[in-house]
ZAGU-783403 format. One record per residue (C-alpha): residue number from 1; residue in one letter; x, y, z. Coordinates in steps of 0.25 Angstrom, whole numbers, always signed. Example, Ala and Ser with C-alpha at 12.3 -4.5 7.8 and 13.67 -1.06 7.14 Angstrom:
// residues 2
   i aa     X     Y     Z
   1  A   +49   -18   +31
   2  S   +55    -4   +29
This chain:
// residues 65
   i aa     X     Y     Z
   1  X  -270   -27  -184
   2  X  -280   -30  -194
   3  X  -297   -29  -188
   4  X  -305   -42  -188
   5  X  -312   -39  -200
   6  X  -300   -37  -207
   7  X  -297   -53  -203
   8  X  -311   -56  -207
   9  X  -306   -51  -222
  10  X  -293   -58  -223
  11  X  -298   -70  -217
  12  X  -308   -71  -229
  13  X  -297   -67  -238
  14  X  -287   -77  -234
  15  X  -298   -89  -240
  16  X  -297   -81  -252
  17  X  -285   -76  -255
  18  X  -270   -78  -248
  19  X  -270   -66  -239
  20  X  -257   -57  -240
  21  X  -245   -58  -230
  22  X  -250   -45  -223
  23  X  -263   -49  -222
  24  X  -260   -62  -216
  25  X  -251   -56  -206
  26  X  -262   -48  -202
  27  X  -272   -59  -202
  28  X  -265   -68  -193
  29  X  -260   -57  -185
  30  X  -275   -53  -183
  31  X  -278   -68  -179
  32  X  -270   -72  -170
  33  X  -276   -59  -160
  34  X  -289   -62  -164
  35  X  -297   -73  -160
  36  X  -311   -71  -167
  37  X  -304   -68  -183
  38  X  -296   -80  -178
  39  X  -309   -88  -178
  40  X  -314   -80  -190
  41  X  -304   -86  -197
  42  X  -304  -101  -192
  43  X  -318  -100  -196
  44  X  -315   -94  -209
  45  X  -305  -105  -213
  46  X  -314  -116  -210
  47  X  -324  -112  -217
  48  X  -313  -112  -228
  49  X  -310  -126  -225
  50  X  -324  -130  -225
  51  X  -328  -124  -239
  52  X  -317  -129  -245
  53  X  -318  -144  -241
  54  X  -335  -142  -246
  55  X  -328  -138  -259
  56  X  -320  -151  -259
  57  X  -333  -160  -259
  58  X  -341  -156  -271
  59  X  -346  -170  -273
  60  X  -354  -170  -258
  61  X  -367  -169  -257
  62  X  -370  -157  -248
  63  X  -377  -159  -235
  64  X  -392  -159  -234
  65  X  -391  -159  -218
């Protein structure tokens, strides 16, 4: 079993590169047991989502809130 902060890299890695069979095995492995990484990483891909629907919308004015 791979440690938290091993999760904590592969997380980050998977928005960068596709991870490896192995390491995705691992990964979800690691997941499915662990409650806080599985947060870890819902937050991680939304604020994947986010960023890249703020890169869609060049043209918007940001906000001055």
């Amino acid at each position: 079993m791979i440690s938290c902060k091993e999760v904590s890299r592969l997380v980050s890695a998977s928005l960068d590169r596709p991870l490896t069979l192995r390491e995705r095995f691992w990964l979800r492995l690691h997941l499915w047991r662990c409650r806080s990484c599985g947060n870890f990483a819902e937050q991680m891909n939304a604020m994947r989502a986010a960023m890249r629907r703020l890169a869609r919308s060049p043209d918007d004015p940001p906000d001055r809130g």
